[in-house]
N, C-alpha and C positions, 0 to 999 in steps of 0.2 A: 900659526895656530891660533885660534881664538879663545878670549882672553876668558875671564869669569864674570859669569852673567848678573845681573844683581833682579828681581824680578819678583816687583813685587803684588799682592794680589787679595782678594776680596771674594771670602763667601758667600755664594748667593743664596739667600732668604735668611743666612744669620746675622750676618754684618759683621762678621770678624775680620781685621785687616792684617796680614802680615807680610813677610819678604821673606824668600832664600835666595842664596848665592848657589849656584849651577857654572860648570863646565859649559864654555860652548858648545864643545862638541856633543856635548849630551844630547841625547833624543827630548822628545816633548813626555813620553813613556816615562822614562828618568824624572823630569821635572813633577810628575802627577805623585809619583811614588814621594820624591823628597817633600812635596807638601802635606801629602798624608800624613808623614814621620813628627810634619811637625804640628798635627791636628789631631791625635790618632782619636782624642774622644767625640772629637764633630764627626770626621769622615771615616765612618765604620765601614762603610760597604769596600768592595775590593779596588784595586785603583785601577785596573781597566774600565771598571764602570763610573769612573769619575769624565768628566769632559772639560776642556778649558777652552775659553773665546779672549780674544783678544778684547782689550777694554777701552774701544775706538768710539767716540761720537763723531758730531760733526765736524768736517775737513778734516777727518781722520787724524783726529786731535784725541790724546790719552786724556783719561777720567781723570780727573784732578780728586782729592777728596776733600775739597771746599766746596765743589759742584753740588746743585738740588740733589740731584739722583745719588750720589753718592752718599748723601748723609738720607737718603730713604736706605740706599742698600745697610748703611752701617746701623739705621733701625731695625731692619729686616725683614723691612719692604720691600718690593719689585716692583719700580716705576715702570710706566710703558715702553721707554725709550730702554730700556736695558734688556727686556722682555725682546722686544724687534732686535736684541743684538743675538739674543741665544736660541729663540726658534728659527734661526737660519742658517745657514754654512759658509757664509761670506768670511765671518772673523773665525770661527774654531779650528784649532787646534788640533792634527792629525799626529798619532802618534809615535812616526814616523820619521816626521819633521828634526832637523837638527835646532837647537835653540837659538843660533848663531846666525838662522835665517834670518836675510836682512829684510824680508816683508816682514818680519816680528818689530825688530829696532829695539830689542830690547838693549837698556844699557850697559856698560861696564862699568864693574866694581870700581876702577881708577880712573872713571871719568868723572872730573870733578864738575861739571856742568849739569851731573844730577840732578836731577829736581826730587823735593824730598817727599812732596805730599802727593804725587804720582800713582795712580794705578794700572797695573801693565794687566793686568788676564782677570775674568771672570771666572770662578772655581763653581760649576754646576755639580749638583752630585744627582743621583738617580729618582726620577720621576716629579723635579722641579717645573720641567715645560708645560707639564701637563694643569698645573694651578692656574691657568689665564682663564679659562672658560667655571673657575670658583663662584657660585652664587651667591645673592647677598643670605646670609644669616638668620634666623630670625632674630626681633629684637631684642628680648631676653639672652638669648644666645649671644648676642652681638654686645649687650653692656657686660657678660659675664667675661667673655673675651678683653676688653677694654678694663675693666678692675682686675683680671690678670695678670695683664702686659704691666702695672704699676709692680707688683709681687718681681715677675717673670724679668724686666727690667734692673731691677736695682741686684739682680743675683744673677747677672752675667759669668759663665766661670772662666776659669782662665783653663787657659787649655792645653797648659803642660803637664793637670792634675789627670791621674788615670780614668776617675768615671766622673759624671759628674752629679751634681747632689743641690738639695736648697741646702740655705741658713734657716735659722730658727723663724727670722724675721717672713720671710718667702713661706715659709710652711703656715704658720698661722693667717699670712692674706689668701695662701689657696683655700683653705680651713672653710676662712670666711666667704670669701667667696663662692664658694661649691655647696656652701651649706647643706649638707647631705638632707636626702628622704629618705626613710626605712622602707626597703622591699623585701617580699619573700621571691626569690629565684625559683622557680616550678619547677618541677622534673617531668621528662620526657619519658615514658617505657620504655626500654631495651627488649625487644623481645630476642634477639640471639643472647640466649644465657649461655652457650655455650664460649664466646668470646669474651663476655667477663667472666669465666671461669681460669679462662686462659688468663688473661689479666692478671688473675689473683693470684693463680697460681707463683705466674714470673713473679710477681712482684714476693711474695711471700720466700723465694727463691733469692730474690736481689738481694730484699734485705737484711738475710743473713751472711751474705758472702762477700757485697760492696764494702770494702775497706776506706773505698774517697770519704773525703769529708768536706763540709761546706759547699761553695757552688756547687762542686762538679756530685756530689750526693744528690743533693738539691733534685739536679737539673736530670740524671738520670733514672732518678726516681717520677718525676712528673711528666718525664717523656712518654713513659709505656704509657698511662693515661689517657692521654692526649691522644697517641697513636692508636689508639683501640675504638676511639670515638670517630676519631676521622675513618677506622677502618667501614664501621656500619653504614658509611654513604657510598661505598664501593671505590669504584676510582673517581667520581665523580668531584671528593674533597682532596685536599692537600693539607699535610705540617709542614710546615717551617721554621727556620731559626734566624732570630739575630734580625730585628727588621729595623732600621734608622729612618725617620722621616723627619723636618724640618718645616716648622711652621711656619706661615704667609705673613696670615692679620696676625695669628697668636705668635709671641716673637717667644717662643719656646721649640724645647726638641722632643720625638715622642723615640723613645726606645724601648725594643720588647724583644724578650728573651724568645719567645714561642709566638705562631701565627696562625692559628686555623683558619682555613678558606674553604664555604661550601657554595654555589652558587654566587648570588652578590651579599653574602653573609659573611664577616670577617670577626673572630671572637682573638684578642691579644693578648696577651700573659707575660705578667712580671712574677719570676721568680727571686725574693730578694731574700737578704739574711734575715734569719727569726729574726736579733737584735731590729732590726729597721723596715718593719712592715708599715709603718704609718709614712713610712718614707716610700716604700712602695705602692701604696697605696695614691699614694698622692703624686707618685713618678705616674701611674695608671690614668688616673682623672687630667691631669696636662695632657697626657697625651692621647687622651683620648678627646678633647678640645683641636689639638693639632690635627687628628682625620678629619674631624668635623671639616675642619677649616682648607686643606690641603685637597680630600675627597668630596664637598659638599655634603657630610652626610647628616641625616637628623637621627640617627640614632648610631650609638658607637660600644660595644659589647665587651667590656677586659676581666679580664681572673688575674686577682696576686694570691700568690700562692707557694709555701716552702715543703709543698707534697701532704703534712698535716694539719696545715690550717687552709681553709681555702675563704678568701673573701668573693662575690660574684656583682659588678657592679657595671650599670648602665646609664651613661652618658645620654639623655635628653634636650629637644630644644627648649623645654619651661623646667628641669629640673635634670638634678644629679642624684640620682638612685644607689646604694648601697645597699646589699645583703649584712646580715649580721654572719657573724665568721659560723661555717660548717664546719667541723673538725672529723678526721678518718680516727675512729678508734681503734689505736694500737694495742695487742695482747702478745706479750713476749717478743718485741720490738716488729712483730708483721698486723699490718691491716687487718680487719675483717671485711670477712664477705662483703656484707651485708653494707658497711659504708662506703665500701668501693664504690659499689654499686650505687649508692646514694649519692655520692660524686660525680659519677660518671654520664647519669641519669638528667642532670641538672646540667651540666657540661654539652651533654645531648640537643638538650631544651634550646637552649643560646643559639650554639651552632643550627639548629633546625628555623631560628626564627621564629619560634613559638610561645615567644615569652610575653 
């Protein structure tokens, strides 16, 4: 029977290194899952959609992490040589595969001939391959990324903490960094009054009978929102929840609660606690560097938002734009009309590309 596996392994684009121990018999399926368990705030998405390659260079020689490339990957870079290992199917990992497969070699726990600075598998997660064909930046954009990565670096988290967050220290260099511009966010007409009617209604309806509190308040309240907006483009838009993306050049991560998608328009949303909207705020502007950087884009659209404040703020190559906060005015704990509607309008605008 074989023995227990010892395997260990390196995120790609984060530079996080760790090991677990694995049953031989275990599937490759098993192995994705027990690396998640023990990442769960890096690898959010599901773990079928994770992929592993084995972490072979030349003469089919494992990554040492004294090697060049490994200390790019442990900055959370992607050398080219690591790049040629994961756009192909030569080294990955089917997961199917038993662990104990000897084209792996992975070692055993009680082989004392270990090597300790070894890396066995490269940890992909979903829509990393697609970063090779990244253009360059502009330059502005490109030094704001570069006095980032100084912030973004020194507040690496450890990642047995549930979510992850700056230090005080990290917040005032993105602060500085990002130096906001004051913008007004425009509004778009709504001409179906009748589906912000509907709107207001539910929502006037939730709010007196939703008992959750905190996120899941939060989160059910800025859904109808969102989904009433995406409705006026027919089926032609999409919501979403829960989107994870991991930055290249910027060695940060972008997480968002909500995603709208109309065309090649994509507007992001962090919904955060009242307590820490300047935290959200600035989880927003990261990661909206990170699309930049990930999708080549020059412009990047996010909302933070606890359903009564709403911030609307756009991501530029010469500058970072902030709205001053719009607030839904509440009358016996429901909405009015009329600032739904003010919300939604502006929500519109973004998502239409009109801004």
């Amino acid at each position: 029977m074989p023995g227990t596996k010892l395997v260990a392994y390196i995120i790609v684009g984060n530079g996080l290194i760790f090991a677990v121990r694995i049953e031989g018999d275990a599937r490759v399926s098993d192995l994705i899952k027990a690396i998640k368990e023990t990442c769960p705030s890096t690898i959010t998405c599901e773990a079928a959609a994770v992929t592993l390659y084995l972490a072979r260079k030349g003469n089919n020689r494992w990554l040492k992490e004294k090697d060049p490339d490994a200390k790019k990957l442990a900055a959370g870079e992607i050398p080219s040589a690591i790049y040629d290992i994961i756009a192909g199917d030569e080294y990955q990992l089917q997961a199917d595969d038993r662990v104990s497969n000897t084209a792996f070699d992975f070692p055993e726990v009680e082989d004392e001939e270990v090597e300790d600075d070894v890396i066995h598998v490269l940890v992909v997660l979903p829509g990393l391959t697609d970063r090779g064909t990244a253009t360059e930046p502009h330059p502005i954009r490109k030094k704001r990324w570069d006095e980032l990565n100084v912030g973004l670096n020194r507040n690496r988290v450890v990642e047995d903490e549930a979510t992850a967050s700056f230090d005080s220290d990290t917040l005032a260099c993105i602060s500085r960094v990002m130096g906001w511009f004051w913008y007004e966010q425009p509004r778009k007409r709504i001409g179906d009054e009748d589906k912000l009617r509907v709107l207001h209604g539910y929502l006037s309806i939730l709010t007196k009978v939703l008992e959750i509190s905190g996120d899941g308040r939060r989160r059910h309240l800025i859904f109808p929102v969102l989904a009433c907006v995406c409705a006026l483009f027919g089926e032609k838009a999409r919501l979403l929840e829960k989107q994870t993306v991991i930055g290249n050049r910027v060695h940060g991560e972008a997480h968002f609660d909500f995603v709208l998608e109309y065309g090649g328009t994509n507007v992001y949303i962090i919904a955060p606690e009242r307590s820490d909207f300047e935290q959200g705020v600035d989880q927003a502007c990261v990661g909206a560097e990170v699309l930049a950087d990930v999708n080549g884009l020059k412009k990047v659209y996010s909302i933070v938002t606890d359903f009564v404040e709403w911030y609307f703020l756009r991501s530029l190559d010469k500058k970072i734009e902030r709205n001053r906060v719009v607030m839904l005015h509440v009358v016996n704990g429901t909405p009015t009309y009329e600032s739904v509607k003010y919300v939604a309008e502006r929500v519109y605008c973004m998502l239409s590309d009109d801004s």
